[in-house]
Biopython code that builds the backbone (N, CA, C, O; Angstrom):
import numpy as np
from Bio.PDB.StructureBuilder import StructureBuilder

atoms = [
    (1, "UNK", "N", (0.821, -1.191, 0.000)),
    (1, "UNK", "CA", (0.000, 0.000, 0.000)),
    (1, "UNK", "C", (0.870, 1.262, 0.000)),
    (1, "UNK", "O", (0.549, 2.214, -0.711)),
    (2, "UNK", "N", (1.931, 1.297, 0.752)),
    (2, "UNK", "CA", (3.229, 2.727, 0.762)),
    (2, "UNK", "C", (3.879, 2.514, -0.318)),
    (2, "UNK", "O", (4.828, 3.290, -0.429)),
    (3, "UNK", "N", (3.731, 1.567, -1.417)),
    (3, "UNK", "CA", (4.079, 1.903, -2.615)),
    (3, "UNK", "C", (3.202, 2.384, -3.612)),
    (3, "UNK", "O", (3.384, 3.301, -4.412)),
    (4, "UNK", "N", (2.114, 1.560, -3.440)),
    (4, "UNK", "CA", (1.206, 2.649, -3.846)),
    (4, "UNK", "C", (0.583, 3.864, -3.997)),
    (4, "UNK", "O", (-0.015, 4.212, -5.015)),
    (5, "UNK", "N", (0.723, 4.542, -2.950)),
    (5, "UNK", "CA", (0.376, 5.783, -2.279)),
    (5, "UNK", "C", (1.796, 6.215, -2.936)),
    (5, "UNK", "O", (1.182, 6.940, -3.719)),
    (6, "UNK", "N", (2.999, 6.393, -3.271)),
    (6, "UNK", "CA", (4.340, 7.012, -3.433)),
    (6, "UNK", "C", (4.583, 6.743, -4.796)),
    (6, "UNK", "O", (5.530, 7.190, -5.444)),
    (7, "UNK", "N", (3.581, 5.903, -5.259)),
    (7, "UNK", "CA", (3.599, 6.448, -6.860)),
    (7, "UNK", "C", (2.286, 6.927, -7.069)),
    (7, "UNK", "O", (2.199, 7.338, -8.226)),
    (8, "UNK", "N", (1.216, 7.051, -6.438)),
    (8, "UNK", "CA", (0.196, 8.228, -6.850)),
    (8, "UNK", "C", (0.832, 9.461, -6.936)),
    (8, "UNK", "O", (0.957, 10.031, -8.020)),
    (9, "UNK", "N", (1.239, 9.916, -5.910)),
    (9, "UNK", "CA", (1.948, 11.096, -5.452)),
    (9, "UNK", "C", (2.747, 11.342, -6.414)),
    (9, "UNK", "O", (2.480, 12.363, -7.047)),
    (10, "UNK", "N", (3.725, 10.698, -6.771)),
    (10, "UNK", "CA", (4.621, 10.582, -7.960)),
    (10, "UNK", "C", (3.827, 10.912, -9.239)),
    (10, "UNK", "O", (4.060, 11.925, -9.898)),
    (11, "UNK", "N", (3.195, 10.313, -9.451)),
    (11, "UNK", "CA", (2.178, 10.271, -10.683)),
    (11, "UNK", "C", (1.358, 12.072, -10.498)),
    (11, "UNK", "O", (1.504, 13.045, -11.237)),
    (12, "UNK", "N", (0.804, 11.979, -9.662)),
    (12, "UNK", "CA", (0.097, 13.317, -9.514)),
    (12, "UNK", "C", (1.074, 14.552, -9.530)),
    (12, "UNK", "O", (0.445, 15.600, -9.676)),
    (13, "UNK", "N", (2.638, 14.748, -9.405)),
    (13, "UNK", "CA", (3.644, 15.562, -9.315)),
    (13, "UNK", "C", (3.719, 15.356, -10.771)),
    (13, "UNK", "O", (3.909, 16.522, -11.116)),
    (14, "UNK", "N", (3.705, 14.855, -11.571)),
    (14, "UNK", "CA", (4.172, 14.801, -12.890)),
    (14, "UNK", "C", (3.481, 15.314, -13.421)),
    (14, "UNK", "O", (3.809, 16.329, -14.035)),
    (15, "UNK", "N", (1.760, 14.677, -13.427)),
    (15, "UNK", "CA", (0.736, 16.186, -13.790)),
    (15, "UNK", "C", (0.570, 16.915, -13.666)),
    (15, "UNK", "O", (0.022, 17.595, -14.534)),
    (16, "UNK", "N", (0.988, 17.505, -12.187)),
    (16, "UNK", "CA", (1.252, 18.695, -11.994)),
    (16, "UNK", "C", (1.642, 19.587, -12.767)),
    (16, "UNK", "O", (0.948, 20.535, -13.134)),
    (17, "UNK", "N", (3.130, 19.311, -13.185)),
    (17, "UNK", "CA", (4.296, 20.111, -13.551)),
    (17, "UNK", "C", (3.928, 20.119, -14.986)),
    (17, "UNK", "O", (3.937, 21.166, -15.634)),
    (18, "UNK", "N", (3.597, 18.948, -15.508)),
    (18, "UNK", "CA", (3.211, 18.667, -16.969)),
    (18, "UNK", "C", (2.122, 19.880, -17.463)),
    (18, "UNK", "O", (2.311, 20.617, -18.430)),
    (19, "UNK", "N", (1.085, 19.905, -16.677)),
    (19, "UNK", "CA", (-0.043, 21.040, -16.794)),
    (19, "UNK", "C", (0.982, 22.462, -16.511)),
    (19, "UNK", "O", (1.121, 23.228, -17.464)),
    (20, "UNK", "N", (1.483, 22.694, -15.572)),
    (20, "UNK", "CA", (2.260, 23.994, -15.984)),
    (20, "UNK", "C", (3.083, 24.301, -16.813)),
    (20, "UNK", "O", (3.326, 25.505, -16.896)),
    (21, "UNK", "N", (3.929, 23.223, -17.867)),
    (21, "UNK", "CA", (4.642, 23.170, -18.506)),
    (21, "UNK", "C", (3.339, 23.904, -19.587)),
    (21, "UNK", "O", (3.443, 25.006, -20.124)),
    (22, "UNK", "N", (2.472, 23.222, -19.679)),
    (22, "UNK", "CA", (1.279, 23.356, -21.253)),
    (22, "UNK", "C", (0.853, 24.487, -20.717)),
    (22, "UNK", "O", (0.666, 25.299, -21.623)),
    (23, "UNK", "N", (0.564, 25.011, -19.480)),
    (23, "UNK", "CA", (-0.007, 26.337, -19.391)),
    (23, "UNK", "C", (0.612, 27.626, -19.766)),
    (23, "UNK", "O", (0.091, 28.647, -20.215)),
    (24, "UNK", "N", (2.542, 27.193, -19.318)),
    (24, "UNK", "CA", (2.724, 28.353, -19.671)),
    (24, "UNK", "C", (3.017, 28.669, -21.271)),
    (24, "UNK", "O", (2.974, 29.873, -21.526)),
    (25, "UNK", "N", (3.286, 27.866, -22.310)),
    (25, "UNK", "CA", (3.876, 27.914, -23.509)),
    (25, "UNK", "C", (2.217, 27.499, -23.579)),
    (25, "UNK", "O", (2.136, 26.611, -22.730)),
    (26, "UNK", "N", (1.358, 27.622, -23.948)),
    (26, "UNK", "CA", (-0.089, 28.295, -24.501)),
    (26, "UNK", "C", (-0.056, 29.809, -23.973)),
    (26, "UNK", "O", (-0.402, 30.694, -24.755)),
    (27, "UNK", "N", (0.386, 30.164, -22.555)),
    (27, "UNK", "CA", (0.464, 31.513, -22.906)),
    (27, "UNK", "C", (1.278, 32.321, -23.841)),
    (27, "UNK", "O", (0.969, 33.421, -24.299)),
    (28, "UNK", "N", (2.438, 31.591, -24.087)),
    (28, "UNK", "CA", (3.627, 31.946, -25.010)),
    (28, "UNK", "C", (2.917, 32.237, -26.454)),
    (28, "UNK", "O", (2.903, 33.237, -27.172)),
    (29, "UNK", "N", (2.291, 30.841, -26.582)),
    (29, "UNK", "CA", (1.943, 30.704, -28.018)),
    (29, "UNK", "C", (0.886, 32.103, -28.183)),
    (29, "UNK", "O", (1.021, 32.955, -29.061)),
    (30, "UNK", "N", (-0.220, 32.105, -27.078)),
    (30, "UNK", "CA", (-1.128, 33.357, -27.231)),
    (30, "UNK", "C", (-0.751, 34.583, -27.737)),
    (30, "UNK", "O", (-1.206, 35.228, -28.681)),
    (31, "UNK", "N", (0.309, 34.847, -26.833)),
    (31, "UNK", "CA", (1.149, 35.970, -27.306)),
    (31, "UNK", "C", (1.824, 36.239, -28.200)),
    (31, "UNK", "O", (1.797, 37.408, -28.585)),
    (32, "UNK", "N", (2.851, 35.099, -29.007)),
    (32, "UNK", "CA", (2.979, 35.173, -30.443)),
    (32, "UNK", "C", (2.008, 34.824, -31.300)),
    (32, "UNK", "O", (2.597, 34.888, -32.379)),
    (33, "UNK", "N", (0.921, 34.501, -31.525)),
    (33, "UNK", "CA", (-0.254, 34.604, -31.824)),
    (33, "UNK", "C", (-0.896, 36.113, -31.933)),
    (33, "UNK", "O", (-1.401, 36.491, -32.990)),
    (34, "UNK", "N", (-0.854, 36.750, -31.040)),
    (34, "UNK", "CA", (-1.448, 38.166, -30.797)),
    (34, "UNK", "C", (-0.481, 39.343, -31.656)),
    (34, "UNK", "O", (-0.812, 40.257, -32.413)),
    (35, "UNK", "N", (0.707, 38.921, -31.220)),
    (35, "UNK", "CA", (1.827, 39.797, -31.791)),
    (35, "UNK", "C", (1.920, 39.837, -33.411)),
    (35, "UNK", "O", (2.138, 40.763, -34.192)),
    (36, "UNK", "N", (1.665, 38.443, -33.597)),
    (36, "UNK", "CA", (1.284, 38.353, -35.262)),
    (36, "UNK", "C", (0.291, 39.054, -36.126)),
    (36, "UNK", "O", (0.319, 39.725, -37.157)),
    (37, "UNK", "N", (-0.759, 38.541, -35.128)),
    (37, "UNK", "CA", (-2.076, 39.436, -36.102)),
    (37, "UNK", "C", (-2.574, 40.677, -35.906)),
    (37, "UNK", "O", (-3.571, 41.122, -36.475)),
    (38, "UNK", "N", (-1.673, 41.446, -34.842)),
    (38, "UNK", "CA", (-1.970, 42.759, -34.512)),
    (38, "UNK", "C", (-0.522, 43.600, -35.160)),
    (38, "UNK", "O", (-0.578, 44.809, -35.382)),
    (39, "UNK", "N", (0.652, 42.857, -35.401)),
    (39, "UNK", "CA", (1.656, 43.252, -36.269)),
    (39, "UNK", "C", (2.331, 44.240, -35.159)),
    (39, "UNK", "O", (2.548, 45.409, -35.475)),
    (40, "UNK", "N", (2.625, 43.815, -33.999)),
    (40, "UNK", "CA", (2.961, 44.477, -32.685)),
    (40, "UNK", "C", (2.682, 43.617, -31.346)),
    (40, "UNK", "O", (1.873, 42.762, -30.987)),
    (41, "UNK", "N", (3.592, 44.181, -30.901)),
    (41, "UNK", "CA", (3.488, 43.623, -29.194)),
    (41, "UNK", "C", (2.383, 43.499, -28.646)),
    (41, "UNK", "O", (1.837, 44.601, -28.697)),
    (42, "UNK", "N", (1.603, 42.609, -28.036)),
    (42, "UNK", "CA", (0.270, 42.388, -27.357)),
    (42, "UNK", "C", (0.408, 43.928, -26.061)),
    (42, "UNK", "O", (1.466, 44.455, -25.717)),
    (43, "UNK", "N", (-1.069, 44.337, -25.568)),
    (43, "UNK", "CA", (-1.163, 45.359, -25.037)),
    (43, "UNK", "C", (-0.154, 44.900, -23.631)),
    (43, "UNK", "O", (-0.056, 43.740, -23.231)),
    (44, "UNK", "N", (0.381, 45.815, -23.159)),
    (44, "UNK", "CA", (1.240, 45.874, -21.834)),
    (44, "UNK", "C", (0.646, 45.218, -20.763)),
    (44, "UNK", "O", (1.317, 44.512, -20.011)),
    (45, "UNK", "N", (-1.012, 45.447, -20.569)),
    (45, "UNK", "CA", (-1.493, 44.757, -19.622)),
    (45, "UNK", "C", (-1.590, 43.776, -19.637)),
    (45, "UNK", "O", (-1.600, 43.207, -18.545)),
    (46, "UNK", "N", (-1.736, 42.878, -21.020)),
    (46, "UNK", "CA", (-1.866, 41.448, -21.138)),
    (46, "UNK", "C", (-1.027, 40.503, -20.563)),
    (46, "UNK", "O", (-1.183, 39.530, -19.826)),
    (47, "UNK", "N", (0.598, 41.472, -21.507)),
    (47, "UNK", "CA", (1.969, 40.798, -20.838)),
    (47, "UNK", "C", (2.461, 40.663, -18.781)),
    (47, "UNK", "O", (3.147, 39.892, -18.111)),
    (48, "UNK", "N", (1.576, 41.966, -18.480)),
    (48, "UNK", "CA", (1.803, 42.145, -16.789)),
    (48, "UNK", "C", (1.045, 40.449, -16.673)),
    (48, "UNK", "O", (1.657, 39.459, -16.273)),
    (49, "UNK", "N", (-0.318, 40.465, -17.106)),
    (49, "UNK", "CA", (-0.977, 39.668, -16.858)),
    (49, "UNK", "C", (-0.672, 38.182, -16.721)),
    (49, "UNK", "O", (-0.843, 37.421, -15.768)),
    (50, "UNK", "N", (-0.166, 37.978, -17.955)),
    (50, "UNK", "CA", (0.624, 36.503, -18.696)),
    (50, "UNK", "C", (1.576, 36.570, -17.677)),
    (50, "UNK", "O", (1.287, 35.919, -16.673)),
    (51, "UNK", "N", (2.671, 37.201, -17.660)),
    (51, "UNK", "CA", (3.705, 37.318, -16.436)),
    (51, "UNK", "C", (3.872, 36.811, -15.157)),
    (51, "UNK", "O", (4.802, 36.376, -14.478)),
    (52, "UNK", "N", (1.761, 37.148, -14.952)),
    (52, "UNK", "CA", (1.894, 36.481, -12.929)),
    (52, "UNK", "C", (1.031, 35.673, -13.253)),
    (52, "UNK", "O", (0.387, 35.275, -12.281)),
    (53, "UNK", "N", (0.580, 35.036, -14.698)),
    (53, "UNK", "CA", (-0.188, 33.696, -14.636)),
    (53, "UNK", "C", (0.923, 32.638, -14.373)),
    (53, "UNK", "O", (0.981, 31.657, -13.633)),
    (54, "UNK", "N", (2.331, 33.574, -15.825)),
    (54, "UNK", "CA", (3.261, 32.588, -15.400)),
    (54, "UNK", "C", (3.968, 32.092, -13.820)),
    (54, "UNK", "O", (4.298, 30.995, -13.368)),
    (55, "UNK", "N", (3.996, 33.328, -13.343)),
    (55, "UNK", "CA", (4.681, 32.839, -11.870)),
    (55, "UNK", "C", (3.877, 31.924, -11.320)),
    (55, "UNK", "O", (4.364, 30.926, -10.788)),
    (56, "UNK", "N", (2.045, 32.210, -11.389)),
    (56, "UNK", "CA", (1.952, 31.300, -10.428)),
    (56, "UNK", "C", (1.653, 29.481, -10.866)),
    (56, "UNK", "O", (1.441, 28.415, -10.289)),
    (57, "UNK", "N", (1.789, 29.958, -12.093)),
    (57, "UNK", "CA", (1.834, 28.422, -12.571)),
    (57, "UNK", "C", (3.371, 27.427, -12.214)),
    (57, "UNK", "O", (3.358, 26.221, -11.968)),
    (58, "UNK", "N", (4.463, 28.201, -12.264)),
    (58, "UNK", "CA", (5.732, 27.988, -12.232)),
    (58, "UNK", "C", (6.047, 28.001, -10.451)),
    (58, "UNK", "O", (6.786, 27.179, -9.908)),
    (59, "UNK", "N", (5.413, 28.964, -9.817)),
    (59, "UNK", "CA", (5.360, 28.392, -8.396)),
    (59, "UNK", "C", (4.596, 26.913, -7.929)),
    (59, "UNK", "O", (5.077, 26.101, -7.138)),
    (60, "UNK", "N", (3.598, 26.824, -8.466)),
    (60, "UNK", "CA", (2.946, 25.490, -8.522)),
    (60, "UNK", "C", (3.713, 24.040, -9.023)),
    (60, "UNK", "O", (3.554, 22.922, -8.532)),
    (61, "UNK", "N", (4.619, 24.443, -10.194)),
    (61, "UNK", "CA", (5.040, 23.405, -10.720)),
    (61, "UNK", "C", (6.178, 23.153, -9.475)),
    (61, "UNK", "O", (5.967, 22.144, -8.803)),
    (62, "UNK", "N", (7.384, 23.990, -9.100)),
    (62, "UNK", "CA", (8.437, 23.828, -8.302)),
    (62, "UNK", "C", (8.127, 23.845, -6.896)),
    (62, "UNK", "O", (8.870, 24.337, -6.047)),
    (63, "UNK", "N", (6.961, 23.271, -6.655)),
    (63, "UNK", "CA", (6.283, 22.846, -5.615)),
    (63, "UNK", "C", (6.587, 21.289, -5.473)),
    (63, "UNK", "O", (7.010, 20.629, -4.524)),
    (64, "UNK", "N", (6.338, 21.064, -6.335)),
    (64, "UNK", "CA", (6.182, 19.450, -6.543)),
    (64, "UNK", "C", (7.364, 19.456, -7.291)),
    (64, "UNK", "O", (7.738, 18.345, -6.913)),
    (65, "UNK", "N", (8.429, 19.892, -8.204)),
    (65, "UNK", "CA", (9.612, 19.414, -8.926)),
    (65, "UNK", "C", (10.306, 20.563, -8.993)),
    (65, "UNK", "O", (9.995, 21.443, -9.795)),
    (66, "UNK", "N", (11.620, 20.709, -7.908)),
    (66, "UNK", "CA", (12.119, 22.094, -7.713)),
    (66, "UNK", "C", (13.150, 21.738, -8.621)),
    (66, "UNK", "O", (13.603, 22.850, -8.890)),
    (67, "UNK", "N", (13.687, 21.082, -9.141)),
    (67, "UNK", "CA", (14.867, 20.710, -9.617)),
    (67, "UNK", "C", (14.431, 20.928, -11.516)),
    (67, "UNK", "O", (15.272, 20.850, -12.411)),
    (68, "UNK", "N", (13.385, 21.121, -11.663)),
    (68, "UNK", "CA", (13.244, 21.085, -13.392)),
    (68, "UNK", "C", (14.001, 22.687, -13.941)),
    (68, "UNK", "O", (14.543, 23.638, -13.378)),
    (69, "UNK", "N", (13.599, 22.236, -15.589)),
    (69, "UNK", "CA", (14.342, 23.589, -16.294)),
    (69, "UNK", "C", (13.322, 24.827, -16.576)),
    (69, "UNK", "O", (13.755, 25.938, -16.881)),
    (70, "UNK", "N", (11.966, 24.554, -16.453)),
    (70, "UNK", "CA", (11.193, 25.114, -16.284)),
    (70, "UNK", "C", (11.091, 26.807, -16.088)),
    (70, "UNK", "O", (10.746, 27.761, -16.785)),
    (71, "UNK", "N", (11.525, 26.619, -14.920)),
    (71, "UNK", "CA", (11.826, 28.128, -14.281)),
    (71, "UNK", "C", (12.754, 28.756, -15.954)),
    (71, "UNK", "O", (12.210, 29.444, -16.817)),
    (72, "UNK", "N", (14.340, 28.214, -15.992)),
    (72, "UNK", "CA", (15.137, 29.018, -16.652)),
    (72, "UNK", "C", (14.216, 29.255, -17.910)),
    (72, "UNK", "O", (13.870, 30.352, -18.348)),
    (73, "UNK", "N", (13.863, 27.919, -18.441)),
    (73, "UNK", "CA", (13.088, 28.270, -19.833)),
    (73, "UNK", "C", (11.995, 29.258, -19.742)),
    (73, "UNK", "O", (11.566, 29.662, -20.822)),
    (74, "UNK", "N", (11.481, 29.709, -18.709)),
    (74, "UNK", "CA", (10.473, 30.743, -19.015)),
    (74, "UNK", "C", (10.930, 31.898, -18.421)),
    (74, "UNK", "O", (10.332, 32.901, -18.810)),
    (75, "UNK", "N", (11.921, 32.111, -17.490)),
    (75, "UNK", "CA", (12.784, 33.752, -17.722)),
    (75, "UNK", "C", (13.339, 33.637, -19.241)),
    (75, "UNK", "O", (13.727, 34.788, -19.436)),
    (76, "UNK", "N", (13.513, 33.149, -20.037)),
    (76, "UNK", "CA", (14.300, 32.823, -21.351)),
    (76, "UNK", "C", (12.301, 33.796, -22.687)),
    (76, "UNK", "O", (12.060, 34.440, -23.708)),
    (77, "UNK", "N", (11.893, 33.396, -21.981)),
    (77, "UNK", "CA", (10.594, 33.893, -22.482)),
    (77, "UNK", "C", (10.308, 35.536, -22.565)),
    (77, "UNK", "O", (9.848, 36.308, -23.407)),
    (78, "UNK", "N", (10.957, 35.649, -20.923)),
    (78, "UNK", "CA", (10.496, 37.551, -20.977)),
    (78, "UNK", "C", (11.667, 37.763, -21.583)),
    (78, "UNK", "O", (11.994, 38.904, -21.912)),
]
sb = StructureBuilder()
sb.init_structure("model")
sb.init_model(0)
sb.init_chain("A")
sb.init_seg("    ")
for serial, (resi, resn, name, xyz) in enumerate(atoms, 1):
    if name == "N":
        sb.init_residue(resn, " ", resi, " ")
    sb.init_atom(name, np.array(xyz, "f"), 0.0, 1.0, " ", f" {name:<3s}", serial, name[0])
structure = sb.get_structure()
């Protein structure tokens, strides 16, 4: 049963991080998306916005997996 329970946990940390991984690069994509068809930078507020969706998705992920690349790859973003 304590192996069981320690790969749920396991299992549920991976979705975790996995869902913040897709959350934040859909915001990425949004934004080069936006930048394209408006032929300019998405409005300033959007980016503040996207910014602390990203943190708190990226606080969520290094909750459960402090050790991923995650973090660097999305300062690599702003």
């Amino acid at each position: 049963m304590a192996m069981e329970n320690n790969q749920t946990r396991e299992m549920l940390a991976d979705l975790i991080w996995l869902n913040a991984v897709i959350a934040t690069e859909l915001i990425q994509v949004t934004e080069n998306t936006s930048a394209i068809l408006r032929n300019a930078p998405p409005p300033a507020s959007c980016i503040t916005e996207h910014n602390e969706l990203r943190a708190t998705a990226l606080a969520i992920a290094e909750k459960y997996r402090k050790a991923s690349a995650l973090g660097k790859h999305l300062h690599a973003h702003q």
